[in-house]
Structures are given as structure tokens and as C-alpha cells.
N, C-alpha and C positions, 0 to 999 in steps of 0.2 A: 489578480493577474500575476504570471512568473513568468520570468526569461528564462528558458530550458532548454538542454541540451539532452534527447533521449533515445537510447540504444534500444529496440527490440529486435528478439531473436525468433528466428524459424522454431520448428520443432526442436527438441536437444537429441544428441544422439547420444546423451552422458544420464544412464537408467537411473544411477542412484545419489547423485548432485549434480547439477547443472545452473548455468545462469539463464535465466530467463528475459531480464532487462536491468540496465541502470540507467544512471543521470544523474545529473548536476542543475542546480537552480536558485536564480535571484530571487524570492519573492516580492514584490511590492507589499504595501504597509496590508496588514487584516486579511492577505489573502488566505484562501482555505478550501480544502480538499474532502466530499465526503457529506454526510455521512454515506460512507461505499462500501463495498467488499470487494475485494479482490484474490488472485486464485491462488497466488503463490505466498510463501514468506515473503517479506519486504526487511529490510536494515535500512533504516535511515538514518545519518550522522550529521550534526550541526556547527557548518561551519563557524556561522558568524550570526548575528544576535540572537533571536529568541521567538516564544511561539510556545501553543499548548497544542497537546495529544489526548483526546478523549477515547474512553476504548472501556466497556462493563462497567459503565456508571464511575469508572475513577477520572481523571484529569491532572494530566502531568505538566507543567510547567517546567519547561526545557530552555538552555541555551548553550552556546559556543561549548564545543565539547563533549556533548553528552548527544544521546542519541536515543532512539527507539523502534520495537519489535513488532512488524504487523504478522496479524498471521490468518491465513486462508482463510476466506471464507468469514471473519468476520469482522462488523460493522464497525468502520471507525470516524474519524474525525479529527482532524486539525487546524489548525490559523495562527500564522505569522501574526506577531506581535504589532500591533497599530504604531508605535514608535520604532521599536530597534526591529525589523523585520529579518525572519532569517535568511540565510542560506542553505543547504543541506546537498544533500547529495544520497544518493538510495541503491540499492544492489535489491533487485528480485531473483531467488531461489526457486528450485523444487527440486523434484528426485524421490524415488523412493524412501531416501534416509537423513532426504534436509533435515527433517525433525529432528533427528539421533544426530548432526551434525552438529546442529544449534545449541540443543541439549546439553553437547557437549561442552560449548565455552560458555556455558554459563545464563543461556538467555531460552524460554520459553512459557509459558502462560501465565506465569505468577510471577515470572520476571523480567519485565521486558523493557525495561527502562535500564540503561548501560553507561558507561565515563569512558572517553579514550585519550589519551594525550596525543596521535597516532595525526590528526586531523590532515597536516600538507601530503603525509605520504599517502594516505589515503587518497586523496583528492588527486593526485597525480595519477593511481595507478585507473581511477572512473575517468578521466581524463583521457587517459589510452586507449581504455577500450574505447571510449568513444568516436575515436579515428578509422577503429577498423570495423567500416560498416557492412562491405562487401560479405555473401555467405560461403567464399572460400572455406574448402575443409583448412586451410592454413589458419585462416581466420576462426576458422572455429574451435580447434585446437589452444590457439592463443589464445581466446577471452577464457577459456577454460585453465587455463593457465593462471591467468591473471586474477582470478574468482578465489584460486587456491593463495597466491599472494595476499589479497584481498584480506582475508580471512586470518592469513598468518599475522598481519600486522597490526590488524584489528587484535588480537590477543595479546598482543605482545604487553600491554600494559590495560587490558581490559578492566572495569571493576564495574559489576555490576549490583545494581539496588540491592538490597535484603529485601526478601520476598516480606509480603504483607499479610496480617490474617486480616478472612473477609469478615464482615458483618453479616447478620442474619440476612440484610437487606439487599446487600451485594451478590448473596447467594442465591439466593430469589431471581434476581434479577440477570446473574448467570445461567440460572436452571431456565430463566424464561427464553432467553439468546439462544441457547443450546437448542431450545426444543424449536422455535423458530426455522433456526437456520437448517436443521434435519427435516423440519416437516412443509417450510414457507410452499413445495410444491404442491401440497394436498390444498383441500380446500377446509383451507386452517381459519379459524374466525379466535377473535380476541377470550369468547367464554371460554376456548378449548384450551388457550394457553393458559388461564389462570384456574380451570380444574386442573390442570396437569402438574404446578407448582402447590395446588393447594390450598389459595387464597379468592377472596372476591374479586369480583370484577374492579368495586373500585378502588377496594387495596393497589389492586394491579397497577391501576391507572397512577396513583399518588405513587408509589414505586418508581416508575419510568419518569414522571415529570419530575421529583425530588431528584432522583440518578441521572438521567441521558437526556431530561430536558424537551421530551417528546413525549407523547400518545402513543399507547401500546401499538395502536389499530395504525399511528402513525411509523412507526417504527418498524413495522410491517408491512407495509406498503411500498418504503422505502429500503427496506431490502430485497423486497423482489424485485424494485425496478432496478435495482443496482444490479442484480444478477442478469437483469435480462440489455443491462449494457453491456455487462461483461460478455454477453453471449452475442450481443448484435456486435461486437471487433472481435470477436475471435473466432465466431462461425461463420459460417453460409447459412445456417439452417435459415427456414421459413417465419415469416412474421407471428405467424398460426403458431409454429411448431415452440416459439418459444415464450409466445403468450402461455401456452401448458401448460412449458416446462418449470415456469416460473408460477403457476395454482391459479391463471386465469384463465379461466375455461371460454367467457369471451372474449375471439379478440377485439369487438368492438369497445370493450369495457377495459383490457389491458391498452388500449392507443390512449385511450379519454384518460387515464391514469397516466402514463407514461408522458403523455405530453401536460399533464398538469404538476410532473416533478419537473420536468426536465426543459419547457418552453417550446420543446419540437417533437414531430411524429419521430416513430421506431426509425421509419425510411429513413427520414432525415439526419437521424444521430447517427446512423451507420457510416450512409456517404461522408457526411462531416469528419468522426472522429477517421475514418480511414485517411482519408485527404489529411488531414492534419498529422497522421505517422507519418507517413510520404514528404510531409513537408520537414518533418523533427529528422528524417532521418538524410534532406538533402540543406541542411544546414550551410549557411553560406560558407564560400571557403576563405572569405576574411576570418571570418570566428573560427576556423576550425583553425587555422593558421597562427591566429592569435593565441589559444590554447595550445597548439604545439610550441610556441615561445616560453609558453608557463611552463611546462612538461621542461623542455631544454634548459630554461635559465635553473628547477630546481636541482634539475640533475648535475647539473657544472655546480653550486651552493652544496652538495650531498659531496662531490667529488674530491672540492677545497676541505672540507673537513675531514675528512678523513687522511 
């Protein structure tokens, strides 16, 4: 479980960066998020203790200060530390040139683990946006504003990892991800991904459990259903229409699946996870009042020194 405070946005009306969603969060001890994909870049920064990021068979051990890079579309995994459990706080992207933006300071698929010293001003400016929920073009303007803040201060003392070279095994297991997440809609079976890399079936198998911990076939399963969460809060479409989309052709066969990752039918994850935006975005107004204290008291702290 996490105590969370979370922003999502409409559509953007900003073509080649835009924010998409943030937040801020306490987690409780061993909490964890995943294994999921999701549609945008993600930055996440750590406030306060500690917690691992799994993401192509590597595993980062993170704390206070340091942060990490999701990116579209593929499969990741984390959990708060069973003792010092973190905190963090996250900004979601897109745009035609998020890529080229990220790129730019320094963070993207070989580098995605970051250091900032930056953390209270950060934290103040997801703070704000988090006040302004309404989808006034003012409002929308401003978080767009605030994204670009965001980002400036985020650099301002950035240092991120030395990229890593992959091992044979890592590469395999890249090439297996890739082809996955391009093909998971066809009717993709475990033989087809390990002729396409090259190796045996049960090479394949010892690969993924030694790396990610999981079953290729499982690893598989569990990112279509992650897609078709993604699909069931972010569309309308049909129960039918995104059993397909996701390479289940029945959707008898995609329900018995979905509810064996997830403990509830499609139907029911939809209603649920909606009702629960609804709820993140009518946050009581003790809390939100209480975080505008924080926001005030650092600003008057910011004002004195200078």
C-alpha cells in the first residue's frame, strides 16, 4: 500500500512535450508496483529511504536522492525497501520529442538511473501542480509551465549513471522484450520468441528466470494483461475489442487470464480503477491544505536566504 497524491491530465494540447500525470507518495514497508507497462515516459525521484527498480533483467537499488527512467511501453517492476521504505514522487511525459528531450539531459535506455541534489525544490514544484486540478486552459498552461520548471531544476545538478555494456545474456533478453512488446498482439507463442533470438526453448526459459525472475510464457501473459489494463482506463473500447488488441483472440480465454493476474474480471478493474482517479483527484481538502503549508512554509525558507 502507498498514500498518494495523483494528477491526471485530459488529452494534451502541447504536440511535442507535454505532461501527462504526476505525484507524490508514502509507500508502506515492501510495497510495489508492476510487473506493468505503461504509455508514457515516467521520472521518478526518491525522496526518502530506499527500494529496487527492475527493468531487462538488471535491478537497481536506489535511495534518497537518486531516481529512475521508465519508458513506454516496457515491462518494469519495483518495491519499497521492507525497512527504510521510500518515498518518491513521479512526473509522466509524452510528445512527439519527449524522447529527444530526455535524451537530452542525459537519460534514456542505457541510462536510466540518475543523482539529483535538487529533491525539496522538486517536491514543491509536484506539489503545485497537484493543487491545480480543474482543466481550465489557465490550468493547463500552468502545469505546462511548471513541467518546463520541473525539468530545469531537475538538471541543474543532474549526474547520471555511466551507461553499462550488456552481456550476451542481457542482450538476448533485450532482443526477447523487443520482440515481445512489438508482436505480444499477434498470436505470439513462447517457440516463436526464442527462434527469433536464436536459441532453445529452454535456453530461453533459464534466461528469463536467471534475469526477470519469471517464465517467458509468463512474462508474456503478464504483459498483455498489463496492456489491456492500460487499455481498459484509458479507452472505452469493448471488452471483445481489446481481448484482440492485446493477441487474445478469445475473449473467453482473455477474462480467465486477466482475472487469474489481477483477482477481478476486465468489467470490474475498469469500474474500480476509474472510481479510484475520481477519488485521487478529489483528495481531501485537509491534505491538500496541509501541502499548501509545505509549498508556503518552503517558499518563505527559499525567501530568507536569499
Amino acid at each position: 500500500m502507498e498514500d498518494s497524491y495523483v494528477l491526471h491530465l485530459p488529452a494534451a494540447g502541447f504536440e511535442e512535450f507535454h505532461l501527462a500525470f504526476c505525484g507524490y507518495a508514502r509507500c508502506r514497508p515492501s510495497h510495489s508496483y508492476g510487473p506493468a507497462t505503461r504509455p508514457n515516459y515516467i521520472i521518478h525521484f526518491i525522496l526518502e529511504g530506499k527500494g529496487c527498480y527492475q527493468v531487462d533483467g538488471r535491478k537497481y537499488y536506489l535511495s534518497a536522492g537518486q531516481g529512475f527512467l521508465i519508458e513506454p511501453d516496457t515491462l518494469t517492476f519495483y518495491r519499497a525497501d521492507k525497512e527504510a521504505p521510500w518515498s518518491y514522487l513521479w512526473i509522466g511525459v509524452g510528445g512527439t520529442k519527449a524522447e529527444s528531450y530526455l535524451r537530452d539531459i542525459g537519460l534514456n535506455h542505457r541510462q536510466l538511473i540518475f543523482q539529483c541534489g535538487q529533491g525539496e525544490r522538486l517536491k514543491r514544484i509536484i506539489l503545485e501542480m497537484l493543487r491545480h486540478t480543474d482543466a481550465s486552459v489557465s490550468n493547463q498552461y500552468y502545469l505546462q509551465a511548471r513541467l518546463y520548471d520541473f525539468i530545469s531544476v531537475l538538471t541543474e545538478d543532474l549526474v547520471v549513471d555511466a551507461c553499462m555494456e550488456d552481456s550476451r545474456e542481457s542482450g538476448y533478453i533485450k532482443a526477447a522484450v523487443s520482440y515481445i512488446r512489438n508482436h505480444y498482439a499477434e498470436g505470439l507463442y513462447v517457440e516463436d520468441i526464442a527462434q527469433y533470438i536464436n536459441v532453445n526453448r529452454s535456453y530461453l526459459y533459464t534466461l528469463f528466470v536467471n534475469s526477470l525472475g519469471i517464465a517467458p510464457k509468463d512474462y508474456l501473459t503478464k504483459f498483455r494483461i498489463s496492456k489491456a489494463c492500460e487499455q481498459l482506463i484509458l479507452t472505452d473500447s469493448s471488452i471483445e475489442g481489446i481481448a484482440e488488441a492485446c493477441g487474445y483472440h478469445n475473449p473467453l480465454v482473455f477474462s480467465k487470464a486477466f482475472k487469474r493476474e489481477t483477482g477481478i474480471t476486465p468489467t470490474e478493474y475498469r469500474k474500480k480503477n476509474r472510481n479510484e482517479a475520481k477519488q485521487h483527484l478529489q483528495a481531501s481538502q485537509d491534505e491538500l491544505e496541509g501541502i499548501g503549508r509545505d509549498v508556503f512554509v518552503g517558499r518563505e525558507e527559499d525567501r530568507k536566504k536569499r
